[in-house]
KOLLOTI-998666 format. One record per residue (C-alpha): residue in three letters; x, y, z. Coordinates in steps of 0.25 Angstrom, whole numbers, always signed. Layout:
BEGIN
ALA, X, Y, Z
...
//
This chain:
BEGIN
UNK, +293, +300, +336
UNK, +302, +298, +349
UNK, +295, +300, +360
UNK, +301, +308, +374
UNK, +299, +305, +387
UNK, +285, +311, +393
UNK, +289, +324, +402
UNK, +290, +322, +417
UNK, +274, +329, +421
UNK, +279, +333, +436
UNK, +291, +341, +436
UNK, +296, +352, +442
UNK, +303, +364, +434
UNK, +311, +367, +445
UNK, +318, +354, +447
UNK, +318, +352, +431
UNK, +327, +365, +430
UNK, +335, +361, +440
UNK, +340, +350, +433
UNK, +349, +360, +425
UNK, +356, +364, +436
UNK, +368, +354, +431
UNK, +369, +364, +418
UNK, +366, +376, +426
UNK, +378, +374, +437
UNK, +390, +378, +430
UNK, +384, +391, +425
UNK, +375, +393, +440
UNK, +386, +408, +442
UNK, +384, +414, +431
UNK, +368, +411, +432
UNK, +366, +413, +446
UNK, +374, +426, +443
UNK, +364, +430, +432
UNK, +353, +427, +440
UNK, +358, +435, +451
UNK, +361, +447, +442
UNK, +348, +447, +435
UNK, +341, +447, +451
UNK, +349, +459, +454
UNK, +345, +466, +441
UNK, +332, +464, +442
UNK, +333, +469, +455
UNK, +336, +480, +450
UNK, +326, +484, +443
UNK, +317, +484, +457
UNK, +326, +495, +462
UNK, +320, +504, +452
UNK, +305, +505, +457
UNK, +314, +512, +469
UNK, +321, +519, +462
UNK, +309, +525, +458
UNK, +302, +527, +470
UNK, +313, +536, +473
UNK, +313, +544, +463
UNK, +298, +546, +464
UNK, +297, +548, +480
UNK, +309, +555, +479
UNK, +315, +563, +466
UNK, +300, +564, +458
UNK, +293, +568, +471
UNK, +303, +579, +475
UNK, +307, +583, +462
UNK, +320, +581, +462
UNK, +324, +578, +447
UNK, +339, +576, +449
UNK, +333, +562, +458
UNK, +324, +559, +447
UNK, +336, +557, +438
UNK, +345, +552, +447
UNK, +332, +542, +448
UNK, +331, +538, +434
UNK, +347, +537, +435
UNK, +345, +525, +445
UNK, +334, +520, +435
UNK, +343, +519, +424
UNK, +354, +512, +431
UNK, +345, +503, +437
UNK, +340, +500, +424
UNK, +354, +498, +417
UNK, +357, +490, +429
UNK, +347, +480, +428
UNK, +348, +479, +413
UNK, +363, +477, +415
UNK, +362, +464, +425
UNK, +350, +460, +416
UNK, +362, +460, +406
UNK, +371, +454, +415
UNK, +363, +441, +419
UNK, +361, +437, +402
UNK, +374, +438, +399
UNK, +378, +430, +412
UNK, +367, +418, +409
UNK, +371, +418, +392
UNK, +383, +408, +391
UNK, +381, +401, +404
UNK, +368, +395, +399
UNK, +370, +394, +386
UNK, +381, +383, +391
UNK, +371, +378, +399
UNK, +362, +375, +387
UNK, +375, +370, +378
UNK, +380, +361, +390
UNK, +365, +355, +389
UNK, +363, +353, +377
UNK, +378, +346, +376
UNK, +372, +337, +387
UNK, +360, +334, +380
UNK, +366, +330, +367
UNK, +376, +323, +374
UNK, +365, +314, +382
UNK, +360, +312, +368
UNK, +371, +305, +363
UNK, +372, +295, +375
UNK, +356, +292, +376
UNK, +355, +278, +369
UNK, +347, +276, +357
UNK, +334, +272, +363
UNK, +333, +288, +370
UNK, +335, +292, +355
UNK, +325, +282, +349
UNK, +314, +288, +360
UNK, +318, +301, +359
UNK, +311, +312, +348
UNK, +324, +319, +341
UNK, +317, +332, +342
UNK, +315, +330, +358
UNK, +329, +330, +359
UNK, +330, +341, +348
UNK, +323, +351, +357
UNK, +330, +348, +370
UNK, +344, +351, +364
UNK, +337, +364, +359
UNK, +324, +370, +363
UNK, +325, +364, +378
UNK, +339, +369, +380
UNK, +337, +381, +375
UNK, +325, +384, +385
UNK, +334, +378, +398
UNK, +345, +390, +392
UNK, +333, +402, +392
UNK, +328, +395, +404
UNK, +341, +398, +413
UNK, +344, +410, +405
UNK, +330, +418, +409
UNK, +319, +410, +417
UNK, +327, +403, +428
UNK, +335, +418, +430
UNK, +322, +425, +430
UNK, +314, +416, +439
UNK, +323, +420, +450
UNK, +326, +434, +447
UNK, +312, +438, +444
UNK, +308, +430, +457
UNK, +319, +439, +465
UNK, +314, +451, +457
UNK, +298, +450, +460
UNK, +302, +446, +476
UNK, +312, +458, +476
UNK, +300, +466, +468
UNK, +290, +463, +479
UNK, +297, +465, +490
UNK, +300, +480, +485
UNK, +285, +482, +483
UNK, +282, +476, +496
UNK, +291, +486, +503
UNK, +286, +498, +496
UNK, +271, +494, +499
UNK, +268, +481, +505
UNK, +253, +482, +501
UNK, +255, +484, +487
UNK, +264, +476, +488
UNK, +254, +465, +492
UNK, +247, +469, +479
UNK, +257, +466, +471
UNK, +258, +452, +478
UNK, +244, +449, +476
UNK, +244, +441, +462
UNK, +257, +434, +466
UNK, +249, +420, +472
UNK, +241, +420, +459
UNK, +253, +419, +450
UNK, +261, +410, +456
UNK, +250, +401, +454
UNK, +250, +403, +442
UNK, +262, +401, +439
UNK, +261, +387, +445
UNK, +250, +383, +436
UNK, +258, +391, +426
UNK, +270, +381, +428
UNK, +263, +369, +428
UNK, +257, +371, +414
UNK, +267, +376, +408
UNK, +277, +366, +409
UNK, +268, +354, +404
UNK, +266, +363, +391
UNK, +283, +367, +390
UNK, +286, +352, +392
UNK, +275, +350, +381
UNK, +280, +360, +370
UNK, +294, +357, +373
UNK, +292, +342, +369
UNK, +284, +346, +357
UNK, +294, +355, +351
UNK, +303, +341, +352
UNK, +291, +335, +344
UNK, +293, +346, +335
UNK, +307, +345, +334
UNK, +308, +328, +331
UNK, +296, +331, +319
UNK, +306, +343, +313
UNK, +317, +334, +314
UNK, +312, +323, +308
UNK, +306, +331, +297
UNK, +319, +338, +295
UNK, +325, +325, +295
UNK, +317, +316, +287
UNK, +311, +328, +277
UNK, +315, +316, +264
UNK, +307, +307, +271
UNK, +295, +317, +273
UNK, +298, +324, +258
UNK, +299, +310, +252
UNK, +286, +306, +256
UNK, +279, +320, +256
UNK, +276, +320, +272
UNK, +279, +335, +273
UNK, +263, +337, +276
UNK, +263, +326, +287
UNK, +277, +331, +294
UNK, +271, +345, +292
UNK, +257, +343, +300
UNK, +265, +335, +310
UNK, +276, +346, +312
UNK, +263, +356, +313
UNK, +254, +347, +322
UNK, +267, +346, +334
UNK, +269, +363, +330
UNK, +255, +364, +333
UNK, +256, +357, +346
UNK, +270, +364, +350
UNK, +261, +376, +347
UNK, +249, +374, +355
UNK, +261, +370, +367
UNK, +267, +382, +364
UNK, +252, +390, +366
UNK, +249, +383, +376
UNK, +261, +388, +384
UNK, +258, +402, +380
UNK, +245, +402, +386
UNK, +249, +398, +400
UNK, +260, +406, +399
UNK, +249, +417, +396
UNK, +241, +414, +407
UNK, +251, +415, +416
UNK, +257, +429, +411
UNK, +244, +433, +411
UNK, +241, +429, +426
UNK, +257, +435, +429
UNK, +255, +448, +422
UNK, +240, +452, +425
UNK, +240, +449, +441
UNK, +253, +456, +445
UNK, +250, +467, +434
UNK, +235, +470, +443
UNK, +244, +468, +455
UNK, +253, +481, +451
UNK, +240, +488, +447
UNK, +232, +484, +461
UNK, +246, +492, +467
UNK, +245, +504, +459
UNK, +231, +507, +461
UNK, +234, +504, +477
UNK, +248, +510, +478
UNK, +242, +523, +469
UNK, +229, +525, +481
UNK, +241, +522, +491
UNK, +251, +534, +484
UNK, +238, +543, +484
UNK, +235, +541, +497
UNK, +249, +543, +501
UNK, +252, +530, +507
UNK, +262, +527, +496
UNK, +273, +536, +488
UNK, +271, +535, +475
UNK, +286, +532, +473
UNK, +282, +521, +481
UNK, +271, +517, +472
UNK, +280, +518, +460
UNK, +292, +510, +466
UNK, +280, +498, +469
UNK, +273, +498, +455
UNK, +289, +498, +448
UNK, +293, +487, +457
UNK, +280, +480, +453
UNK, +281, +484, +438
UNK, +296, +478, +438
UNK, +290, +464, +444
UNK, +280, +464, +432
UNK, +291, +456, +425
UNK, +296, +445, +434
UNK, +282, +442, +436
UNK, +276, +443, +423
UNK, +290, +434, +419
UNK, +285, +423, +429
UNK, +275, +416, +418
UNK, +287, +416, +406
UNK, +299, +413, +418
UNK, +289, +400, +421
UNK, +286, +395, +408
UNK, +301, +395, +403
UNK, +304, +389, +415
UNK, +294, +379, +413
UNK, +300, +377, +398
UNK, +314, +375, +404
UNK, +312, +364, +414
UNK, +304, +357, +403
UNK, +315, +358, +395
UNK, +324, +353, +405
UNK, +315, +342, +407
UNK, +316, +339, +393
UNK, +332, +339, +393
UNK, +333, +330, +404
UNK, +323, +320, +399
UNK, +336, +317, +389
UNK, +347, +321, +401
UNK, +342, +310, +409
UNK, +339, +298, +398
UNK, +350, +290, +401
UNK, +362, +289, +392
UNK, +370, +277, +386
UNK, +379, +271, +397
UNK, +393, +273, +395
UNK, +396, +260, +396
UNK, +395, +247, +403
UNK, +399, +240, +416
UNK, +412, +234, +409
UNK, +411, +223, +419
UNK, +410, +213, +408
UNK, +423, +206, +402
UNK, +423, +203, +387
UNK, +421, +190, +385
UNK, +428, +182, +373
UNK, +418, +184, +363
UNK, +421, +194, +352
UNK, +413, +200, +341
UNK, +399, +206, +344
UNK, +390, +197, +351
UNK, +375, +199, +357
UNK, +370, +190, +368
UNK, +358, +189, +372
UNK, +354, +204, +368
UNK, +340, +207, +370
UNK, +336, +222, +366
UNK, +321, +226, +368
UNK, +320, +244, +364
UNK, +316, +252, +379
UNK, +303, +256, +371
UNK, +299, +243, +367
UNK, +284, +239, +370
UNK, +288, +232, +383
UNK, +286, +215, +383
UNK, +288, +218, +369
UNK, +300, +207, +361
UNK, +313, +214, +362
UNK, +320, +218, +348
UNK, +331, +209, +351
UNK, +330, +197, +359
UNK, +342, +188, +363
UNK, +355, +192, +353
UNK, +363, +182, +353
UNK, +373, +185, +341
UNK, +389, +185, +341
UNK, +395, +192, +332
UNK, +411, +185, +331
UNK, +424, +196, +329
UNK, +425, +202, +316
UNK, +412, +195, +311
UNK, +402, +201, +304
UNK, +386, +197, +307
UNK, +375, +203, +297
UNK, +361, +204, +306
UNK, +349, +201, +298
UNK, +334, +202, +300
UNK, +320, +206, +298
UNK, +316, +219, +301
UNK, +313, +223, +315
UNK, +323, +211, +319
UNK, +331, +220, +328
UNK, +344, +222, +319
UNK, +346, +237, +320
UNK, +345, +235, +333
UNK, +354, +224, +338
UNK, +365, +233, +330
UNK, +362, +245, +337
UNK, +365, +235, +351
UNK, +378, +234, +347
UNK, +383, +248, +350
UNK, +374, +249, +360
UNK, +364, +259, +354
UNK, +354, +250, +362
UNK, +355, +244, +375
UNK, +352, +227, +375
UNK, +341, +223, +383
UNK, +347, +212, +387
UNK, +360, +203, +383
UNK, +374, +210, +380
UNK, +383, +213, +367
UNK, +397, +212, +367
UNK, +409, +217, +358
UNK, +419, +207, +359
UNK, +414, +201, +370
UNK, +412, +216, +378
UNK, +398, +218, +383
UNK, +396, +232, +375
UNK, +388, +238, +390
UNK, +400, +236, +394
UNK, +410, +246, +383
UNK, +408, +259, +384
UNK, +399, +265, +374
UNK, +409, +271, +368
UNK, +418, +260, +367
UNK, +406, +251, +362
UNK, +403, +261, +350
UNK, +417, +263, +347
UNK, +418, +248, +345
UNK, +405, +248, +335
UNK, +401, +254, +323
UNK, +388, +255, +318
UNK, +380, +259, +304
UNK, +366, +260, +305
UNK, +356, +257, +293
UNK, +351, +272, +293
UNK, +365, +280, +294
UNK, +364, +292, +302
UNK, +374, +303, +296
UNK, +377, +317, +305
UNK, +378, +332, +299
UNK, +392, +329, +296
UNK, +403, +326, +286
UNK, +403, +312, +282
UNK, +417, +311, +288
UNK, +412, +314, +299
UNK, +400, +306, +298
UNK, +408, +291, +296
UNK, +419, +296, +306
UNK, +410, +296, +317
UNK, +411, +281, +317
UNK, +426, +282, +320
UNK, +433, +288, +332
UNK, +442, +301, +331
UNK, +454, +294, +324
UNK, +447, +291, +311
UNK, +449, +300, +299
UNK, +452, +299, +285
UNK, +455, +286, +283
UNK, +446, +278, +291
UNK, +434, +287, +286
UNK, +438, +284, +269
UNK, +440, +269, +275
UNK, +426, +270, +281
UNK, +419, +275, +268
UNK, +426, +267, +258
UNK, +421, +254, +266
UNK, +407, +261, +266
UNK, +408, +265, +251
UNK, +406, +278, +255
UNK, +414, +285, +244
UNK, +402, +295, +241
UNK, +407, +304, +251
UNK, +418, +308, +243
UNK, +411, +315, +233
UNK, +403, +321, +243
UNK, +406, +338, +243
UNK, +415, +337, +255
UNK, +419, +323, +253
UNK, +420, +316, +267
UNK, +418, +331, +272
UNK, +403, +333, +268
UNK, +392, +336, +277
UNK, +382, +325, +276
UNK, +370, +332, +280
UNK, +361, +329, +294
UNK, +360, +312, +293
UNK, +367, +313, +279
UNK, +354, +316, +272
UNK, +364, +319, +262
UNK, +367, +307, +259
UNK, +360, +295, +252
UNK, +357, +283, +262
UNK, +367, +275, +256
UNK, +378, +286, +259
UNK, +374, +287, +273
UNK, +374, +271, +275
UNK, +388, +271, +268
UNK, +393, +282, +279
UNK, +387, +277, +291
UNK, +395, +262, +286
UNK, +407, +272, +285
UNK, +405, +277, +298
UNK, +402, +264, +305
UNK, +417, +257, +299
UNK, +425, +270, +299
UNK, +428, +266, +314
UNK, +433, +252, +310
UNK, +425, +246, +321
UNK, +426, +233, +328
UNK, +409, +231, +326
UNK, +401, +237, +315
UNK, +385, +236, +318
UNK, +381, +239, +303
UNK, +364, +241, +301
UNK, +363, +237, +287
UNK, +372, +250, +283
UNK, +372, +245, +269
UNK, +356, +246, +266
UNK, +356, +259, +259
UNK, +366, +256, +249
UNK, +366, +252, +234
UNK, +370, +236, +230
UNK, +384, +242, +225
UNK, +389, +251, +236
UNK, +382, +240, +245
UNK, +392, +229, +240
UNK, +403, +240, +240
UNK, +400, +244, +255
UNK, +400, +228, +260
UNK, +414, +225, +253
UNK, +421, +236, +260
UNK, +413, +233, +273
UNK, +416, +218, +272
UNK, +430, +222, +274
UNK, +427, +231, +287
UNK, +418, +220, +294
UNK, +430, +212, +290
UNK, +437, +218, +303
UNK, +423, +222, +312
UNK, +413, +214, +319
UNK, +400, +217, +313
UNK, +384, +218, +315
UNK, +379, +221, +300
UNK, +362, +221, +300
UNK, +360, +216, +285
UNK, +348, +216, +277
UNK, +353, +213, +263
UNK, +362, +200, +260
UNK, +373, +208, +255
UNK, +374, +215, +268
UNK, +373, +201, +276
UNK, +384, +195, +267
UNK, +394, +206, +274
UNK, +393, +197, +287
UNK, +401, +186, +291
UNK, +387, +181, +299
UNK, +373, +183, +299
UNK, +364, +187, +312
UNK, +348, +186, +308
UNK, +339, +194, +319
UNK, +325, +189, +317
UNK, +315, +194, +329
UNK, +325, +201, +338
UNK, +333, +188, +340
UNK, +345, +182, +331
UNK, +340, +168, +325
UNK, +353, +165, +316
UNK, +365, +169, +314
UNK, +374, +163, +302
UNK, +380, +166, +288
UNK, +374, +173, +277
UNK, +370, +160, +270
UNK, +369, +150, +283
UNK, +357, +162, +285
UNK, +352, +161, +273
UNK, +350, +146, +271
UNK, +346, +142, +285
UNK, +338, +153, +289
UNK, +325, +158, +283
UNK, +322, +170, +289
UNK, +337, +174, +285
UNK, +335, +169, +271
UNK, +321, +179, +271
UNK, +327, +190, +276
UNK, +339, +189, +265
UNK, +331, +188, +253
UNK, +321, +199, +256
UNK, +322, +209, +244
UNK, +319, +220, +253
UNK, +328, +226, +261
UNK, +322, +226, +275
UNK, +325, +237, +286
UNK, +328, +235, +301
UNK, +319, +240, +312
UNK, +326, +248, +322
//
């Protein structure tokens, strides 16, 4: 499995949610609107502990029933009032922050696709997964409730004590008593609880890569009867997500507990002392009532305190974990374009060195010194043993992976110096193991063309790749071939990927054995057709079978990361042992990376 980055061990929440401020900005009105409004309403719901001291200093003590109905008249509207801002403030925060969510996740799809291939070799699909879903979705309930609350409850509890303060200082100081204990609390609270978010949110990512892979290779697990063994592993990481997830319920527990029980004997140290005082007649007991409802209507943003942490915990974790991808830095553009052509044409590698950015370091790089020159419209089969580097000198070409050292150029044009873009637009690629989207397979082999290719070039395309099969498909062209083109046999996918890779008529194909999957028959009908678009292409073709070699007008051997000759098919075969090994091997052999 890919791994991830390890997750930064001192980091502050604060300064990790400021980081969406940039997503945040163009919707800051309507939010600083909402929060504003749910301040105001929860405002006023303190005015009604005063409402009823009123009513019970004044229309309950004299009697006077038409000021107790105009009281509970006051409470009404206070009631619907507060109720109606309440209203007010989710419908203000609904569709800016839904857009803040789509506008992220666009982003992050959109790094994605520009990370090169090395972030996605390192990478676990699943951690992706869950930062495109789960994570996002906690930043959206994050900015809807717990970043709106932290502030209003704050104003509600200052305003709340203030009020209690004024209508008896000493109980006031009652109330205050338990206030230093929770905030430490809450501190230890916070620490804690971010270490186990950050733990659970990468182990739902886990969870997600093994469901992924299951879902996606469930022939592979059928076939060889591993249901049992991906079971216990899906069950072993469940178990761990759920002892996470426990783990957080307790200290999220503890610190209700801590939150509720002290402020809860607080209010019960104030009625005991506030009733002595009203018996005594220090204190009207409208007075008293007016304290203990001020204090009852705080029992919420305070008991809220433990729940508004540990969201906002959760939500700078996931915003840690989005911007561990935000920040991995993407495929440059292009180039300096400083560098002239020079008269060479064709494809040539000089001096390329490649080593992988997780290779054991002072370890032999997989390429080591290219030198190869592939002439204008020529055609050059690359041959060698497994683990030789094949696959991925081709991927080199477009630029799927950066050269360690040395340059490639296209008709003389260092290809760091194009546009990446204009580079890929220039080659076409077909990979041993085709890759086919949830798509119609039109759509599937015109991806390899730009916007002007239709009818034609697509029939062109699969008649050169024998691909006539798609006609008595359901839908023709038309049909959906499924996630990958599980659909299809491996020899249809190979026969569409070619498709795809000569629809475009290029001016370099970088062909990855795109013939292995196929029968001797179609094979020979394939490489007649494809004789006549190489015809007009400069081509890179990795071979393992002499039929596939004979395509070529020249023959590369790889052996050890290094090219030791280069000739014809049958200079190759008479002068060179290793050549003449690897061509008479019965078995077919299969590359490394």
């Amino acid at each position: 499995m890919a791994t991830t980055p390890e997750p930064t061990k001192d980091r502050s929440a604060v300064r990790t949610l400021l980081r969406l401020w940039p997503y945040v900005r163009p919707v800051r009105t309507r939010l600083f609107t909402a929060a504003f409004v749910a301040v105001v309403a929860s405002c006023t719901g303190l005015v009604i502990p005063l409402v009823l001291k009123w009513m019970v200093d004044g229309p309950v003590a004299d009697g006077d029933t038409a000021g107790i109905w105009l009281g509970a008249l006051y409470l009404l509207l206070l009631g619907f009032a507060e109720a109606g801002l309440f209203g007010l403030r989710r419908w203000l925060v609904a569709r800016p922050l839904s857009n803040v969510e789509a506008e992220m996740r666009a982003d992050l799809y959109r790094r994605l696709q520009r990370l090169p291939v090395a972030f996605h070799d390192r990478w676990a699909s699943g951690q992706l997964l869950s930062r495109g879903t789960t994570d996002l979705m906690l930043l959206r309930m994050f900015l809807a409730f717990p970043l709106t609350f932290l502030l209003v409850n704050s104003v509600t509890i200052l305003v709340g004590v203030i009020i209690m303060l004024l209508q008896d200082w000493t109980l006031g100081l009652v109330i205050l008593g338990p206030a230093l204990p929770v905030m430490v609390m809450c501190v230890i609270f916070e620490r804690r609880y971010a270490v186990v978010a950050r733990r659970a949110q990468d182990q739902v990512g886990d969870l997600t890569t093994v469901v992924e892979e299951s879902v996606l290779g469930i022939r592979i697990i059928k076939g060889f009867g591993r249901h049992r063994s991906q079971a216990r592993a899906f069950r072993d990481l469940s178990a761990g997500l759920r002892g996470t997830e426990l783990r957080k319920a307790r200290l999220l527990a503890t610190i209700w507990a801590v939150i509720v029980t002290l402020p809860e004997v607080a209010i019960g140290a104030a009625l005991v002392l506030g009733s002595v005082q009203v018996a005594d007649g220090e204190l009207s007991a409208g007075t008293l009532v007016a304290f203990l409802s001020t204090a009852l209507a705080l029992r919420w943003p305070v008991d809220s305190i433990g729940f508004l942490l540990a969201m906002s915990q959760e939500a700078a974790t996931a915003t840690e974990r989005y911007f561990e991808v935000m920040d991995e830095r993407p495929e440059e553009e292009s180039g300096s374009g400083t560098e002239p052509a020079t008269g060479d044409g064709g494809l040539r590698f000089d001096g390329v060195v490649f080593r992988y950015p997780d290779a054991e370091p002072g370890s032999p790089p997989t390429l080591d010194r290219i030198d190869l020159h592939i002439r204008p419209g020529e055609s050059m089969a690359l041959v060698g043993a497994t683990g030789s580097g094949k696959t991925t000198l081709t991927a080199l070409v477009p630029r799927l992976h950066e050269t360690t050292a040395g340059r490639i150029t296209l008709d003389g044009e260092d290809i760091t110096a194009m546009p990446r873009a204009e580079l890929r637009a220039k080659v076409a690629v077909a990979f041993e193991e085709p890759t086919l989207f949830s798509a119609s397979v039109g759509e599937n082999v015109l991806m390899g063309a730009d916007g002007s290719a239709g009818a034609a070039e697509l029939e062109r395309a699969l008649g050169v790749a024998q691909a006539a099969f798609v006609h008595q498909l359901p839908q023709g062209t038309a049909t959906q071939v499924g996630e990958q083109g599980l659909s299809l046999s491996g020899g249809q996918r190979q026969r569409l990927a070619l498709a795809r890779a000569v629809v475009g008529t290029p001016r370099f194909l970088v062909l990855d054995d795109p013939l292995s999957a196929l029968d001797v028959h179609t094979e020979a009908a394939v490489e007649a057709a494809l004789r006549q678009v190489l015809a007009g292409t400069t081509a890179l073709i990795v071979a393992h079978r002499p039929s596939t070699v004979l395509l070529a007008d020249r023959v590369a051997l790889l052996s050890g990361g290094r090219i030791t000759a280069v000739g014809t098919h049958q200079e190759l075969l008479r002068g060179n042992a290793e050549y003449a090994h690897l061509m008479s091997g019965t078995g077919r052999q299969e590359d490394d990376r």
